[in-house]
C-alpha positions in Angstrom: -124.2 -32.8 88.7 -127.9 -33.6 88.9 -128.9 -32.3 85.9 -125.8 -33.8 83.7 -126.4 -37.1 85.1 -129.8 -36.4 84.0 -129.3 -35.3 80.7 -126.5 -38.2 79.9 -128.9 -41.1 81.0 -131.9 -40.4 79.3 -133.3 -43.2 77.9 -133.7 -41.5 74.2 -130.6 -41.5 73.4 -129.7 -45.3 75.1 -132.9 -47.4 74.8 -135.1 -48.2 71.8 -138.1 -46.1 71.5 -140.7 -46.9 74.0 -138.2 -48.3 76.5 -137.7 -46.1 79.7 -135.0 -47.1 82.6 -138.2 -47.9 84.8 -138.5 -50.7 82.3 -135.0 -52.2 83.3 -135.4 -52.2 86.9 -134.7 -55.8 88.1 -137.6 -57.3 89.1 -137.6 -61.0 91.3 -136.0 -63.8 89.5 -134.4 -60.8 86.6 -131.5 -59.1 86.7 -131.3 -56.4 84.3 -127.8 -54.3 83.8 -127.5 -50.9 85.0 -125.0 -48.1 84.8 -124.0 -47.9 88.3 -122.6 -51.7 87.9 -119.8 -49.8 85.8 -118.2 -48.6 89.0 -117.2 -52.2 89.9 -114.7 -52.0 87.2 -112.0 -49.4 88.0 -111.2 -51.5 91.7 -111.3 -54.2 89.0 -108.8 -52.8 86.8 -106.4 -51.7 90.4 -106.5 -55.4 91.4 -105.5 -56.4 87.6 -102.1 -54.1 88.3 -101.8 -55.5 91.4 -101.8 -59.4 90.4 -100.3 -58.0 87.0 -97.0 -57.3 89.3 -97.3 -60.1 91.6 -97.6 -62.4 88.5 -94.9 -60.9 86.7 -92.2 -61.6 89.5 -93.7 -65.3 90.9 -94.5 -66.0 86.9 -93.2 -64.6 84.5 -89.4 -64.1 85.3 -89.0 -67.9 86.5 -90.5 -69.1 83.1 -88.7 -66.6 81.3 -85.1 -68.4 83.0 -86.7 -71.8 82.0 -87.3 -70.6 79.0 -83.2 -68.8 78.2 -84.6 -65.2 77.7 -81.5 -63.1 77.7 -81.0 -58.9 77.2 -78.4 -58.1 74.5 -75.6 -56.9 76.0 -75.3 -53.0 74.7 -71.9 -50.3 75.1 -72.0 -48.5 77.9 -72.1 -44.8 77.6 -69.6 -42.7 79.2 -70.5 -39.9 81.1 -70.5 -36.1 79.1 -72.8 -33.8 81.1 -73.0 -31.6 77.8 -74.5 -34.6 75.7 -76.8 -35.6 78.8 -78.3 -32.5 78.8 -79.1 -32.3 75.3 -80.7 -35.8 75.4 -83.0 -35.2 78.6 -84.4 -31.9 77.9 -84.5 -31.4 73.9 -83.8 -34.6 72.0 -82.9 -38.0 71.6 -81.9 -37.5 67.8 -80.4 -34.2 67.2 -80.1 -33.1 63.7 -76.7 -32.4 61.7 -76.8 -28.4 62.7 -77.2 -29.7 66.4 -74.3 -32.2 66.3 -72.2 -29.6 64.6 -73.1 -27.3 67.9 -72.2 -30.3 70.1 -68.8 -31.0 68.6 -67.4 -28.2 69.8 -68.9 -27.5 73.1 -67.3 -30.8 74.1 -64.4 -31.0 72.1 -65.4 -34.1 70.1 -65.7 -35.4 66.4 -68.8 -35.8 64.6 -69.0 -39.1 65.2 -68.2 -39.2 68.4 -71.0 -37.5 69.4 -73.5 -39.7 66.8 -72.0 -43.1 68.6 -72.9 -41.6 72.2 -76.5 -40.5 71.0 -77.1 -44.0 69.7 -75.8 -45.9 72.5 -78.0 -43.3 75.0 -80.6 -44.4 73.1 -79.9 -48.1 73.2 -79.8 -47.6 77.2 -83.0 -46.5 77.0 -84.5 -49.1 75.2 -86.5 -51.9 76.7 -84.6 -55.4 77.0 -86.1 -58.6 76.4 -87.1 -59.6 79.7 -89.1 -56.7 80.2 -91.3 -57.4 76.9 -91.1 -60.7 77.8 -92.7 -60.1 81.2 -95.6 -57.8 79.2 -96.0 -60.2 76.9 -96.7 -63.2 78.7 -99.1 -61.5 81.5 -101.3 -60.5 78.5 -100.9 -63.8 77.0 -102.6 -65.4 81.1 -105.3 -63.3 80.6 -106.3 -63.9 77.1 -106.1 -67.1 77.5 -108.3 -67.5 80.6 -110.6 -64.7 79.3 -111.1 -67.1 76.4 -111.6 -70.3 77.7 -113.8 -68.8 80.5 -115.7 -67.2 77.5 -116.0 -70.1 75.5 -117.2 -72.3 78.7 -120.2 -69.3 79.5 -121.1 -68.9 76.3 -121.3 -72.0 74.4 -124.7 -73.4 75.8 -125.8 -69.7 74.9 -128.7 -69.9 72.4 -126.9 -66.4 70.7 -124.1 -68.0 70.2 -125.5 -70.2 67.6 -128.3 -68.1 66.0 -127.3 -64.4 66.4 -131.3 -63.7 65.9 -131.1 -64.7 69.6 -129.6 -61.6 70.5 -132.6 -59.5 69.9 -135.1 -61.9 71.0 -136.7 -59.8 74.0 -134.5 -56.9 73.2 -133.7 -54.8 75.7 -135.8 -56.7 78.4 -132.9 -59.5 78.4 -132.0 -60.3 82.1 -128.3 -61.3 82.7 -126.8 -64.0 84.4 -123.9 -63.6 86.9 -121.3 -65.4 84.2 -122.3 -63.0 82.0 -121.8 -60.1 84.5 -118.6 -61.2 85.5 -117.4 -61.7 82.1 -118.4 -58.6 81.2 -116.8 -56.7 84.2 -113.8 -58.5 83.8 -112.9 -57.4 80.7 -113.7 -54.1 81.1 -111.3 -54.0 84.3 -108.9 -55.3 82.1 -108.8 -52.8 79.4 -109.1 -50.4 81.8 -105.8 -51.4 83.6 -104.1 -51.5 79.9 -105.3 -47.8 79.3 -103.9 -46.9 82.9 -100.6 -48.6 82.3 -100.1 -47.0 78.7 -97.4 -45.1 79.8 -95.5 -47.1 81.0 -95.7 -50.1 78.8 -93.4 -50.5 75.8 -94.1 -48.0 73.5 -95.1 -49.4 69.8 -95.3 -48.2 66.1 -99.0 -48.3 67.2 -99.3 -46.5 70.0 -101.7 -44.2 68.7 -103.7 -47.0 67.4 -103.5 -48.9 70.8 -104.7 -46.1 72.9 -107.8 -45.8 70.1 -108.4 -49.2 70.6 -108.5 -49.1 74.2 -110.7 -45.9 74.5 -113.1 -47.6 71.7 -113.3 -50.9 73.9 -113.8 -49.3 76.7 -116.4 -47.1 75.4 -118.3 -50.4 73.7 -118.2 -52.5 77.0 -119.7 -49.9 79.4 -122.6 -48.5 76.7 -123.5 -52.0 75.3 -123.7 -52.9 78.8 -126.1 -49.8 80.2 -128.1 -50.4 76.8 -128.3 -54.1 77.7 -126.7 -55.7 74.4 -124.7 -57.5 76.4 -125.5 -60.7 74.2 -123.5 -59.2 71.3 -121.1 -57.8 73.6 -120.2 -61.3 74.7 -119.7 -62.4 71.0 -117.4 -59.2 70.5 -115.2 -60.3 72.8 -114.8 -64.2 72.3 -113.9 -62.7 68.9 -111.1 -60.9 69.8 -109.9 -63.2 72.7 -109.5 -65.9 70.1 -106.7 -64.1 68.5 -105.0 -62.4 71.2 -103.4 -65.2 73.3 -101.9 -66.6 70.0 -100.0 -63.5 69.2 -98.6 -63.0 73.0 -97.6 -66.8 73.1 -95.4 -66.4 69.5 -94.0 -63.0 70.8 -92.8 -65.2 74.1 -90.9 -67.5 72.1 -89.5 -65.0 70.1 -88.1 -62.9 73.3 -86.8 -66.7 74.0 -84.9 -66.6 70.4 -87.1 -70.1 70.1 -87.8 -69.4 66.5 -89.5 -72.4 64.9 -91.9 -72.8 67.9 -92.2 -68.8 67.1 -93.0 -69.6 63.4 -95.5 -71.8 63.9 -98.0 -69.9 66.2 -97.7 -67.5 63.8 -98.8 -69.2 61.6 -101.5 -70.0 63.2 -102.4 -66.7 64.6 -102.4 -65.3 60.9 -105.0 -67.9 59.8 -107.1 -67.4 63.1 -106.7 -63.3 63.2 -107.6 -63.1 59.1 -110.4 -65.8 59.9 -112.0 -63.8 62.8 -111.7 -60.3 62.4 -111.9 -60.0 58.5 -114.4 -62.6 58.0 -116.6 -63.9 61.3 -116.6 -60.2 63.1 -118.2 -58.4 59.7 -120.5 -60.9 58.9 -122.0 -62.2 62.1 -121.7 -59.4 64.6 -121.4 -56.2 62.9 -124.1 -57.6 60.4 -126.4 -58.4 63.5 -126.1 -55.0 64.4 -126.6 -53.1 61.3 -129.2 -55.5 59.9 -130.7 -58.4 62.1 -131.5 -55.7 64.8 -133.2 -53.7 62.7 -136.1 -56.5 62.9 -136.8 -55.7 66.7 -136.2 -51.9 66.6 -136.1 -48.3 64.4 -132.8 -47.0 64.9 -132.1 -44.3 67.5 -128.8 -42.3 68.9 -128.0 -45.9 70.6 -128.1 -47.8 67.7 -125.8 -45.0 65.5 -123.3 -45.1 68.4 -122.6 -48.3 69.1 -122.0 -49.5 65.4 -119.8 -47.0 64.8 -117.6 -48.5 67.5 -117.5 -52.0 65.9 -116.8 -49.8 62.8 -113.8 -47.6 64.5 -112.4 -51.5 65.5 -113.4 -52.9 62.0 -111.0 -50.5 60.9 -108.1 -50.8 63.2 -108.7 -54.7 62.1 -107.6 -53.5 58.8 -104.6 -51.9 60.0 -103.5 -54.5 61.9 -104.5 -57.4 59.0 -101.9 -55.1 56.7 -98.9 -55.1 59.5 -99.9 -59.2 59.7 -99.8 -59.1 55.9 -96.1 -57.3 55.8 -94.8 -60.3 58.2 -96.5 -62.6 56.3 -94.8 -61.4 53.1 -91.4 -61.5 55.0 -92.3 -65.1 56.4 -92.5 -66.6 53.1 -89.6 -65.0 51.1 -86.9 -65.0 54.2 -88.0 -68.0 55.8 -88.7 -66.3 59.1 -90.3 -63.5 61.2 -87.8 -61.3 61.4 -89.8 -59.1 64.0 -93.5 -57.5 65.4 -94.2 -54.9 63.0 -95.8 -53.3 65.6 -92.6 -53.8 67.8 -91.7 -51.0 69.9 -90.4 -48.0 68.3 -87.1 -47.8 70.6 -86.5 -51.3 70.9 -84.9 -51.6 67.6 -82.2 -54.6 68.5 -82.5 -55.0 64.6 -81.7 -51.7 64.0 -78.9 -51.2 66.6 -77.5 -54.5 64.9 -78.2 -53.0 61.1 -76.4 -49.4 62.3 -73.4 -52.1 63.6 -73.4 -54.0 60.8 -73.1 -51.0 58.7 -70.6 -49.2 60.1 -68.2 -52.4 60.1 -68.9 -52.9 56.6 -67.9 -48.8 56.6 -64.6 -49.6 58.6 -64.0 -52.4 56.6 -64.5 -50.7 53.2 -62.3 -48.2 54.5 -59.4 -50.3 55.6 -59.6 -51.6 52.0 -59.4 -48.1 50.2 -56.4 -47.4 52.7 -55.1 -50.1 51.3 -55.1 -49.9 47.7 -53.7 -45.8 48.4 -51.2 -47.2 50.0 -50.0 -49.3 47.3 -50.7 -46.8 44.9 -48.6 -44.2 46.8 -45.7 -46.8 46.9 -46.0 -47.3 43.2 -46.0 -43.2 42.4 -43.4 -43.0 44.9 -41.1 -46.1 43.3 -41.9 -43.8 40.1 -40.5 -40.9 40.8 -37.5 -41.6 42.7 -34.2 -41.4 40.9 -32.8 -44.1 41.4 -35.5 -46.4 40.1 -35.7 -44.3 36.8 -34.8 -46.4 33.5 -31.5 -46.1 31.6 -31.2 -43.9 29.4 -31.3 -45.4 25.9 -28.1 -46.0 24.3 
């Protein structure tokens, strides 16, 4: 363990040439990060899933009442063991050879069995209050993460002339705002990435478990290399996003829709505005370029921009699913839903699959109809006693 500690921490790969660790031992009146201050964050991210639940029930589920967040109310499911079976230990959508199989182990018709399938699945799928509830407990903590961001950061002199953050470089000491920001954060992510798995599950699951590994990875090296003065910036960035988009998905779950429309609108501009524009061009270009004034490049240097690259990127996926809503914001005249909505949730498409099978029955009834009358009229026909007269 000795030597692998050893190994991992050697100051090649993490410090600029020339810099050892004995370098960033905190001296009187400095304070200089080291890795062992990691290990604050995982009690960190246990206390964030303990308010998380506390705040959820004291917070969350009296505003969402004040607010008039209901669940849809779905078809109950009647019980065939047969179908259960199926559902819990092979799939939740069995194909057409399946359903065929299932139709006559348990005696029913075709769509019998496709009804009970989707309304299992319905059951399954979170309600509003519970998103509601995830939603506005990220929403808390972006918001305070921001403003308590903002408040540390904006008599920084790096937060005005990036140059700043490589003045001194690594030999930068750290103030206890800065720490606590810092640690904060990283507790934070760190509680999402344990609670994956039981959150609602989105289109971009993958992508959110990326993201959360990346950030993780960013906060806890930037911090052992000491660029925390970028890392600060990194995060003001992102913070200044997120609380928008939770606060518009809260008054969507609350069917408020023009309150909904707005932040939107306003979380496009400011998303587009920072990670497209601000995070490129300030902090990844003061990594890539302004840095390169201070320091040659080393393993350190190749590691962490390629995590601001790997979130670059996932900005860009994101941007395009903000792009889609956009395009349906202007041309329907609403946001119809999160394109990165859960990928069982689908109320829309429960409704859609409704919808269409009514317009089905309905369609139905009215070819019923018209064979009827045409059966009448064949019938009328060729009955005797309706024929014509014979001519004279």
């Amino acid at each position: 363990m000795g030597a692998l500690d050893q190994w991992l921490w050697r100051h090649e790969y993490w410090l600029p040439p020339g810099i050892t660790w004995e370098d960033m031992q905190s001296q009187e009146g400095s304070w200089y990060p080291r890795p062992r201050d990691l290990l604050v964050a995982l009690p960190l991210a246990v206390g964030f899933i303990s308010l998380r639940y506390v705040f959820e029930r004291l917070v969350a589920r009296p505003l969402g009442r004040q607010l008039g967040v209901c669940d849809r109310t779905r078809v109950p499911v009647r019980p065939v063991p047969h179908l259960e079976t199926f559902y819990t230990q092979h799939s939740h959508q069995p194909s057409q050879n399946e359903i065929l199989g299932l139709t006559k182990q348990c005696d029913l018709t075709q769509r019998q069995v496709e009804t009970w399938f989707r309304n299992r699945r319905n059951q399954d799928r979170p309600n509003n209050t519970r998103k509601f509830y995830e939603a506005c407990w990220r929403f808390a903590f972006y918001m305070v993460a921001f403003s308590g961001g903002l408040a540390v950061l904006v008599d920084a002199p790096w937060f005005w002339d990036q140059r700043e953050c490589w003045n001194g470089f690594p030999l930068q000491p750290i103030s206890d705002a800065h720490y606590w920001y810092y640690m904060m954060e990283l507790g934070f992510y760190w509680s999402l990435l344990l609670c994956v798995s039981v959150d609602i599950k989105r289109k971009d699951f993958r992508e959110q478990i990326v993201h959360h590994v990346a950030t993780i990875s960013l906060l806890g090296f930037s911090y052992c290399s000491n660029y925390v003065r970028i890392g600060t910036l990194v995060m003001l960035v992102h913070d200044s996003s997120d609380f928008l988009l939770e606060s518009a998905k809260m008054f969507n779950y609350a069917k408020w829709r023009k309150t909904c429309d707005s932040l939107f609108v306003v979380f496009t501009v400011v998303f587009l505005v920072t990670r497209l524009v601000v995070f490129p061009s300030r902090v990844i270009h003061t990594t890539l370029v302004l840095s390169m004034e201070v320091f040659t490049p080393f393993f350190g240097y190749y590691f962490f921009n390629a995590l601001l690259l790997v979130l670059q990127a996932l900005h860009v996926f994101w941007a395009w699913l903000i792009l889609r809503m956009v395009y349906k914001f202007i041309f329907r005249g609403m946001v119809e839903r999160d394109e990165r909505s859960d990928e069982e949730s689908g109320d829309d498409d429960e409704g859609a699959e409704e919808e269409e099978e009514c317009g089905w029955e309905k369609r139905k009834d009215v070819l019923n109809g018209r064979l009827a009358v045409f059966t009448n009229l064949t019938n009328q026909r060729s009955s005797p006693s309706n024929r014509m007269p014979n001519s004279r």
